[in-house]
N, C-alpha and C positions, 0 to 999 in steps of 0.2 A: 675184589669188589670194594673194600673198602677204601684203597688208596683211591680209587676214582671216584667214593664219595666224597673223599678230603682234597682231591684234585677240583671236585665241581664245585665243591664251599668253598675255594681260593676263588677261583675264574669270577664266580656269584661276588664275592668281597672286591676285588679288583672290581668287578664291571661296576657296582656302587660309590665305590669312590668316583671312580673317573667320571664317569658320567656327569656326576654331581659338580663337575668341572668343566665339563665339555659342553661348552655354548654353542651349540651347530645351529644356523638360522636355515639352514637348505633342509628338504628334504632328502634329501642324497646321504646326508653326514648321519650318521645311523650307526648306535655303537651296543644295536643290544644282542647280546650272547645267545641267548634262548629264546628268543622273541619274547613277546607282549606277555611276560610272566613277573612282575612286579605284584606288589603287594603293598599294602599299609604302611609297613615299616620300613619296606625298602626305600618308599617313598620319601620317607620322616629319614631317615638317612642321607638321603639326597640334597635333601632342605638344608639340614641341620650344616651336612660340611661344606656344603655349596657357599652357606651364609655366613659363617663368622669366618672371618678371616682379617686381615690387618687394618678392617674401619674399628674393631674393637677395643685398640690401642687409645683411639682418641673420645673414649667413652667417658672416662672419668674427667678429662676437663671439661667437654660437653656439661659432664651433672656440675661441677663447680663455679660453671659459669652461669648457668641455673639455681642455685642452690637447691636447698634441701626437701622443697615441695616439688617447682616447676621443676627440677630433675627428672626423678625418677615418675613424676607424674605425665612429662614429655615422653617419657621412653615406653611408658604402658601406651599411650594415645598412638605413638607411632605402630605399635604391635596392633593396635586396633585397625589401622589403616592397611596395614599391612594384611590384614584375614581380609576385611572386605575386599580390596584388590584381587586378594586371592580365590574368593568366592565367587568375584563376578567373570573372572579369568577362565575357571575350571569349569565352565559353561560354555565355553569359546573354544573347547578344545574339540567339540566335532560339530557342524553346520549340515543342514539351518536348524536340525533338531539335537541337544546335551546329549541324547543317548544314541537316540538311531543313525546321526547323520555322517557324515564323510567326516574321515580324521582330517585335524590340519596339526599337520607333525611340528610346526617351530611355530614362535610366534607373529614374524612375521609372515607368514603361510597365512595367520588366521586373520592378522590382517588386512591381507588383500583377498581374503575372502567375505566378508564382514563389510568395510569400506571401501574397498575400491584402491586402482592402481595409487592411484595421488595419495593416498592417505601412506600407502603403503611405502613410498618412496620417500616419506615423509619421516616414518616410522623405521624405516633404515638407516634413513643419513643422521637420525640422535642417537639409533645404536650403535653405528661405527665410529662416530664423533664418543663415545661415551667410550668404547672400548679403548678408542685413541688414547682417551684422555686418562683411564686408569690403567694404561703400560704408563702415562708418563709419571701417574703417583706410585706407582712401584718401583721406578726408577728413583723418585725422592727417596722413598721410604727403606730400599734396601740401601743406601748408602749410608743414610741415618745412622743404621742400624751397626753396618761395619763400620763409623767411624764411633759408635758407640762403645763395640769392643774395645779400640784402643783407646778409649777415655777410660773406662772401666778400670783397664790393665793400668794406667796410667796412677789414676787414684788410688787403687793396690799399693803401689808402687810409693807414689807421695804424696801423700794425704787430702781429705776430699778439699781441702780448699784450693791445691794448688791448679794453676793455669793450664789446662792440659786444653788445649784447642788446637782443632786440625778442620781443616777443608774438608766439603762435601766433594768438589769435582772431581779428584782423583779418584773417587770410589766410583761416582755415577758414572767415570770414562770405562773403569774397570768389569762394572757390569753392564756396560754398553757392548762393549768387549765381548763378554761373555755371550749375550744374547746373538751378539751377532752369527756367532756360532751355532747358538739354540734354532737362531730360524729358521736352520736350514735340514730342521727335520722337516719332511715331505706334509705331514699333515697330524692329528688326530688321532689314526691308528698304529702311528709309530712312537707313540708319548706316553701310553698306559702306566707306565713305569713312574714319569715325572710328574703323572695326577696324582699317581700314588703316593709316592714321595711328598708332592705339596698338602695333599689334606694330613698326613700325619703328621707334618710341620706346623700344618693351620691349629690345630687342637694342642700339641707341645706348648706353644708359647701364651698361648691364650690360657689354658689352664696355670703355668707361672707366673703369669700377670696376676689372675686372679689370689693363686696360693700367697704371692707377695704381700698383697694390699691386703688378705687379712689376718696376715703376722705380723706385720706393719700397724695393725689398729692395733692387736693384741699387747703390742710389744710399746704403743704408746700408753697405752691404757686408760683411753679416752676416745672419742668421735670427734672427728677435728669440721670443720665450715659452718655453715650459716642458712640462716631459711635464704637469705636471697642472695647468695653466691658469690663471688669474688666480685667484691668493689671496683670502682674504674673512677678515672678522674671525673668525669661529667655523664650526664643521661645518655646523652650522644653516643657516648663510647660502651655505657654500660648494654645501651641497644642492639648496638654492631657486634657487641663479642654473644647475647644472646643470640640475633639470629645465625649465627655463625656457626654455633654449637647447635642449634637446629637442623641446619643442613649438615652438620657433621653424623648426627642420628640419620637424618636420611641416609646417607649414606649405606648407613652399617645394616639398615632392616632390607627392604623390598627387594623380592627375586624373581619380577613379573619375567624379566627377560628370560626365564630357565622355567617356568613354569609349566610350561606346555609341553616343553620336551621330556622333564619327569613324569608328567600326565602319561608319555605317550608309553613310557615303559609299565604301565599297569594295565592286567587283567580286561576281561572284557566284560566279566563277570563278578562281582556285582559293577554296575555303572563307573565308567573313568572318575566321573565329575565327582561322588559323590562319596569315594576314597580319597577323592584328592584335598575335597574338604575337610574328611577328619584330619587328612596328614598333615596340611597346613593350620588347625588347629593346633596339633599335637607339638609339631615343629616350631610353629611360631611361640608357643606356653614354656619349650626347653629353652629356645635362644633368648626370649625376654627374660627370662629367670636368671641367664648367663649372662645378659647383657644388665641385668639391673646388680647383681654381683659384682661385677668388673667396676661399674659407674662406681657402685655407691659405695664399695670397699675401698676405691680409688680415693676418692674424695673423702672420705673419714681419717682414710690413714695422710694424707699431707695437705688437706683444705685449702686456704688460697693459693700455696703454693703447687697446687698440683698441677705434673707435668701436660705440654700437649701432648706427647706419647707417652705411654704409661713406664715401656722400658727402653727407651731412647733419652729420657729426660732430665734422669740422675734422681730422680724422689729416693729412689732405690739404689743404691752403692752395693752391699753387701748382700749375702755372700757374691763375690766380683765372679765367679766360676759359672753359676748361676744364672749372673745377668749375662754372660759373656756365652752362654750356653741360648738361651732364648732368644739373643737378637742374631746370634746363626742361624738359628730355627726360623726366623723371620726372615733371612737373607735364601735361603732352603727353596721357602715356599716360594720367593716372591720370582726366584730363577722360575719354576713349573708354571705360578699364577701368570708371568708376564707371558709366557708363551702361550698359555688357555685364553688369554684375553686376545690375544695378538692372531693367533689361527685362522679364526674366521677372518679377520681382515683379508688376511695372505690370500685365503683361499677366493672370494670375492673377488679381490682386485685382478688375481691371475687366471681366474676364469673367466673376466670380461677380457683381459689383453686375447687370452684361447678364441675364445670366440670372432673379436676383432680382427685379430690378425691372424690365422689359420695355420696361413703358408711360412709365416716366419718362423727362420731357425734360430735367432733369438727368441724368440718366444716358446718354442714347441721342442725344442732339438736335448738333450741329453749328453752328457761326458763322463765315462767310468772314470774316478778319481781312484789307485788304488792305493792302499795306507798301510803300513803292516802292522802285520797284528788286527787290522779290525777290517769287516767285510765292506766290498767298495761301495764308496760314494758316490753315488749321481748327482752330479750338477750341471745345473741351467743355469744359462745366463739371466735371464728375465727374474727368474727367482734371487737369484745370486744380489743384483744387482736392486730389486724394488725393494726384500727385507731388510739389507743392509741401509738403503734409505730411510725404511720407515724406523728401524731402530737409531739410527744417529739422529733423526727429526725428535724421539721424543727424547731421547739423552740430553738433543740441544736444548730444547724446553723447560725441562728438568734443571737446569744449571742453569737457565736464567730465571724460575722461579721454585725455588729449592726450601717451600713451605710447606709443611706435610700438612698440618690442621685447614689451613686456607683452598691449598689445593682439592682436597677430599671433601672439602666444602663443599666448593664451586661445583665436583662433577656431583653430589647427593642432591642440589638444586637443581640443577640439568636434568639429573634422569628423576626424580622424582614425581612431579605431576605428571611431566609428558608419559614417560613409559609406564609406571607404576600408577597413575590412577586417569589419564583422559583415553587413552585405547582402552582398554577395559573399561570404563563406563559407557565410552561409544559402542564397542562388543557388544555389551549387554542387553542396551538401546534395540540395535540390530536384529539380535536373539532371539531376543524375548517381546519383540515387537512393543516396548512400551511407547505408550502414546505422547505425547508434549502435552504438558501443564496435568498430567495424574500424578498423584498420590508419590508415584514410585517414583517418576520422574522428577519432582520437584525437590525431593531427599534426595534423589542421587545427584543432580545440578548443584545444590547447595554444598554436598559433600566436596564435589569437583572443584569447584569457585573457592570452598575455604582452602583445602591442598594448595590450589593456585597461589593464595595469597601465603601460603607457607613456603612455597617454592621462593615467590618474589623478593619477601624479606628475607632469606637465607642467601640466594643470588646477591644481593643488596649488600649483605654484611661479611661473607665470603669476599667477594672482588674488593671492598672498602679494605679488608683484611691485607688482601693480597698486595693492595696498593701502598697500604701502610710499613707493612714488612718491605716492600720493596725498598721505599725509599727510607725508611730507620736503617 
């Protein structure tokens, strides 16, 4: 009796992490063990590991490009935007009524329940553009990381000044390589493993990051930057690198896209909605706490000079073991992350060729690959041949713009207003029947129009960024 209650707290443990991973936009894609038995904190678990994960790295330049007020005063405001989103969201999770009415399992479900088909197609093609676009900052970001190892070893080796410089391509061909491999796990419920594996990579390095920056204050014995952040030659420029760092925060907060589907593993009893708000209080209160630790330890311990990545950047040399241990752990995750991201594409794209094309045995047909040593492989050609394109498309991308701070930019302004605050305010709209020009309406319109203009300038100083790096 009791192995199999320590057998059903493993299963319970696994099905949490993953989850917390597993972006399913279908109702079909369904990964819960025991059904609709979630809870408060499983929820707040869901959040927590879903959310920090490698936009955390470019935390502390974000606050340095801010300085010392608009920092950490940025990062509470985004935590604020982040509950309302989440408040108006966990209302949307059953129709037309929060409590009584029909679940919609993912959130494009509640979409097209709420707005209508247009909205809904609308509402898909920024989240598959958005997951596109973070396989291809994962691709930046794990090579970063392994060509950081060998700098690491390098400077070990001969001292921090010397020239140790190596290319990014060979690494992003090498975990091009790899993925190519990865994609041809069939789906979701043959990766449990690899969710597992990346959320305990996600919290390893993130917690190092943090231990670093404040041994690194300690060990200066002072708070290093400024109330208004790393100087720049002119306004100009000092604009573009704040909005830039702007959309780098966005980035690292809002989890509207998973929102719903956490919702849908809780209880029925008390209300969905109204567990899901404490947990994303609760959730949002742990990761601002982490994220203003990361920032503002970041920034104290090496002020203007602080890195775009915290441990890709070299702020940090010593101990080399250390550093060389964490951006594995970043390389770890980003193998399981690019494939959590990349899944539902798969899955999408080769369920419309199914449908389209029925009778095709390129499309539909099966091959036992056998391998020794490990049970046979099934392959398709349709599969075979669309994930290998989609992994060399964001490889090539990646190597023609191989900016990690710019690139994670660009996608936190993309998905920011769109996904994280104008569907959920339209939701809400919808929901709650509010009327045009009340009270409630004119606050939540105002809230939407200023995000908007947070998206704008961010978009604005991301691409200026990207354009800049390209051609320096």
């Amino acid at each position: 009796m009791v192995d199999m209650m320590m057998m059903g707290t493993h299963q319970e443990l696994v099905r949490l992490l993953f989850l917390s991973f597993s972006f399913s936009f279908e109702s079909k894609l369904k990964f819960i063990v025991c059904g609709n038995l979630g809870t408060l904190w499983s929820s707040v678990a869901h959040i927590i590991t879903a959310v920090i994960g490698s936009g955390v790295l470019s935390l502390a330049w974000s606050t340095s490009q801010l300085g010392w007020i608009a920092g950490p005063v940025s990062l509470l405001c985004f935590a604020i935007v982040t509950y309302i989103s989440a408040f108006l969201l966990s209302d949307c999770y059953r129709s037309p009524h929060p409590v009584t009415g029909t679940r919609n399992y993912s959130y494009i479900n509640a979409v097209r329940v709420n707005l209508g088909r247009k909205q809904k197609w609308m509402c898909g093609l920024l989240q598959y553009l958005s997951l596109f676009g973070t396989a291809v900052a994962y691709v930046i970001t794990t090579a970063t990381s392994l060509r950081a190892i060998q700098k690491s070893n390098c400077y070990h080796r001969e001292g921090h000044k010397a020239a140790c410089t190596y290319e990014d391509s060979f690494y992003m061909l090498l975990f091009g390589a790899v993925q190519i491999l990865m994609s041809q796990i069939p789906d979701f419920h043959n990766m449990a493993w690899l969710s597992l594996l990346a959320a305990i990579m996600s919290f390893t390095y993130s917690f190092i990051g943090l231990g670093l920056g404040f041994a690194t204050v300690i060990e200066n014995g002072k708070i290093k930057g400024g109330i208004s952040g790393v100087p720049a030659a002119n306004i100009a420029d000092k604009l573009f690198l704040v909005f830039e760092a702007l959309s780098d925060i966005a980035f690292a907060y809002p989890y509207s896209l998973i929102l719903l589907e956490i919702q849908d593993t809780l209880k029925s009893h008390p209300p969905e909605n109204k567990i899901m708000k404490k947990a994303s209080m609760v959730a949002i209160f742990v990761t601002t706490f982490f994220y203003l630790c990361c920032g503002c330890f970041g920034y104290a311990a090496f002020g203007n000079s602080t890195p775009g990545n915290l441990l890709t950047g070299f702020g940090f040399y010593e101990p080399f073991w250390l550093i060389d241990f964490a951006n594995a752990c970043i390389a770890l995750h980003l193998v399981g992350g690019y494939q959590i991201y990349s899944q539902p594409v798969f899955a999408f794209a080769e369920g419309w060729f199914c449908r389209k094309f029925p009778n095709s045995s390129f499309v539909n047909k099966f091959y036992s690959l056998k391998i020794p040593l490990l049970p046979p492989l099934q392959i398709n050609m349709l599969r075979l041949c669309f994930r290998t394109t989609y992994v060399a498309s964001t490889t090539g991308i990646a190597m023609v713009f191989p900016y990690f701070n710019q690139v994670l930019g660009v996608l936190g302004a993309l998905n920011f207003w769109p996904l994280a605050i104008y569907f959920p305010v339209e939701m809400y709209f919808v929901q709650k029947k509010v009327g045009p020009w009340t009270k409630k309406w004119i606050v939540l319109r105002t809230f939407s129009f200023v995000c908007l203009l947070v998206t704008i300038v961010g978009l604005i100083g991301s691409i200026q960024g990207l354009i800049t790096a390209k051609i320096g």
